[in-house]
Phi, psi and omega in degrees: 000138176304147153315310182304288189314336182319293202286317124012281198283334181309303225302306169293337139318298180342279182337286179304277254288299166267026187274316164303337188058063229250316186300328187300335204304318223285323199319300200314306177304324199255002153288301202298329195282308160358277180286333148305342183269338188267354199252344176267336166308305199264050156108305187308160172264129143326131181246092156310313180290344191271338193268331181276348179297307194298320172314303162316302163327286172281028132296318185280333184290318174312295182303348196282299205292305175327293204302300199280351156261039127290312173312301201270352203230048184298309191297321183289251184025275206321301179307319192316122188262303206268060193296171150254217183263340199235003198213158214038060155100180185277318164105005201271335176295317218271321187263003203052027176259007166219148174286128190306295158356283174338274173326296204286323200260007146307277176294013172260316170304319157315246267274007158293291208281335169321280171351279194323307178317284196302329191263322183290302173299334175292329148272004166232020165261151149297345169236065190299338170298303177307300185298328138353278190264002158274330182277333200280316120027252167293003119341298201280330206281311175331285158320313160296349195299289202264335204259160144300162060233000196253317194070071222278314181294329199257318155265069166069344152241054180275302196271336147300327204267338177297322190291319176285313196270341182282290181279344210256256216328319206274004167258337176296293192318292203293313184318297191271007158276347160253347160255347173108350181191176147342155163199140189284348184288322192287315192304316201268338174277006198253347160326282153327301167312327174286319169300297179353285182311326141343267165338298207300328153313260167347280201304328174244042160243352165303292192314320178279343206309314177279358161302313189255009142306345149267002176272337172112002185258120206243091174233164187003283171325295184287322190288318175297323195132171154260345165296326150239047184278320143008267183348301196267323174290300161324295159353288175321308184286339173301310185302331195311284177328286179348306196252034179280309190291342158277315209296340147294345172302291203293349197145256200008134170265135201293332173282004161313292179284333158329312194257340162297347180288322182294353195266344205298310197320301181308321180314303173316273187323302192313299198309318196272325169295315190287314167301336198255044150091351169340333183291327204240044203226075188332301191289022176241003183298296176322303157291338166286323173287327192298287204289336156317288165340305179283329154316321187280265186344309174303319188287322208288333168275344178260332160296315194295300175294334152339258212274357153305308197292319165326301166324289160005254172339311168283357176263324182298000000 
């Protein structure tokens, strides 16, 4: 190799790396770390090998989805004039600097090693049929988000299908690869979370909307509109806050829902850009996409400190 050639080569990697969307990894750690923390309140031993194998898994189903939506949502990217920091794509397809192949064989490799992943754990669970069709589950929602045969995104259900699989399916995994099965506690902290994921999904689809109605990609946002997509976000964050007191009713332990209350502020500021048009506003995008985020992440950590503190007295 060349003197010349190193920074070349530095450069291209650089490129794949962000081309994976590596910063997204952290959501996958801290759900799947979640759903292990609640499964040890209700009883379960930490399985170290099972959290760092399930921990792998939903990593490679991330990057599949991350590579292959780069792959499929080239033509959008391409139309996109106006990206942000958080929405029309990594731009590294867009800009030439990884050839669009690269991305599609990328993601076929995750969902190989996912696969490999999902059979291996499935021979060291107690319930090898559940963890099964629970992984096979996300698996297929992953794949589907972006890819054919369904393109989940491109008719209107990306953003329903991300609010289940990114916080719901992948705190359900880590539950049940360490208790053997399902629950409701788990079930009842992924709620608040799924709305998040929700909002937040809305929320970097304003910015893309007349790119990808013109390419034919029709998600939430174009097909309603985006005023009442507006509508509906602000809704969503209401519901969230809303259905905190059954959801202590049904089981949520109340300092759970107590530390999910710090987050309204952030809820509040969103709620309020957006009812008063922030959505049709360049100079709110970046920020309506940062704090979305930083809501679902924010709400995901104060559930994690939840049921950490809970925990706590039983590792002691």
């Amino acid at each position: 190799m060349t003197a010349q050639s190193q920074p070349a080569l530095t450069h291209t990697i650089r490129e794949f790396v962000l081309l994976g969307r590596p910063l997204h990894l952290l959501g996958g750690f801290l759900f799947h770390t979640l759903g292990i923390t609640i499964a040890i309140l209700n009883g379960a031993s930490l399985n170290w090998s099972m959290a760092i194998a399930g921990q792998l898994v939903v990593w490679s189903f991330q990057l599949m989805t991350h590579y292959s939506n780069e792959y499929f949502d080239f033509a959008a990217d391409t139309a996109n004039t106006t990206p942000t920091d958080w929405s029309g794509g990594s731009r590294v397809l867009v800009r030439g600097a990884i050839a669009p192949p690269v991305a599609l064989y990328t993601a076929l490799l995750m969902a190989l090693l996912g696969v490999v992943g999902t059979i291996i754990l499935m021979t060291q669970s107690t319930a090898p049929l559940q963890t099964g069709l629970l992984l096979v589950l996300a698996l297929t929602l992953a794949w589907s988000y972006s890819s054919p045969p369904l393109l989940l995104n491109q008719r209107a259900l990306g953003e329903v299908t991300g609010a289940l699989l990114v916080p719901g399916i992948t705190t359900l995994v880590g539950f049940q690869l360490q208790a053997g099965s399902l629950g409701l506690q788990p079930l009842l902290a992924i709620i608040p979370l799924c709305c998040f994921q929700f909002t937040m999904l809305l929320a970097v689809n304003f910015p893309d909307a007349a790119s990808d109605a013109s390419v034919g990609k029709i998600t939430l946002v174009v097909l309603i509109t985006e005023r009442r997509a507006a509508a509906l976000f602000v809704s969503v964050l209401l519901l969230a806050y809303l259905l905190l007191p059954f959801l202590v009713v049904l089981g949520l332990p109340w300092l759970v829902a107590a530390l999910l209350l710090l987050t309204s502020p952030i809820a509040g500021w969103l709620g309020w850009c957006v009812w008063h048009g922030g959505w049709n506003e360049r100079q709110y995008w970046n920020d309506l996409g940062f704090w979305s985020i930083g809501l679902l992440m924010s709400a995901g950590l104060m559930e994690l400190l939840g049921f950490g503190l809970l925990v706590w007295p039983l590792l002691v």
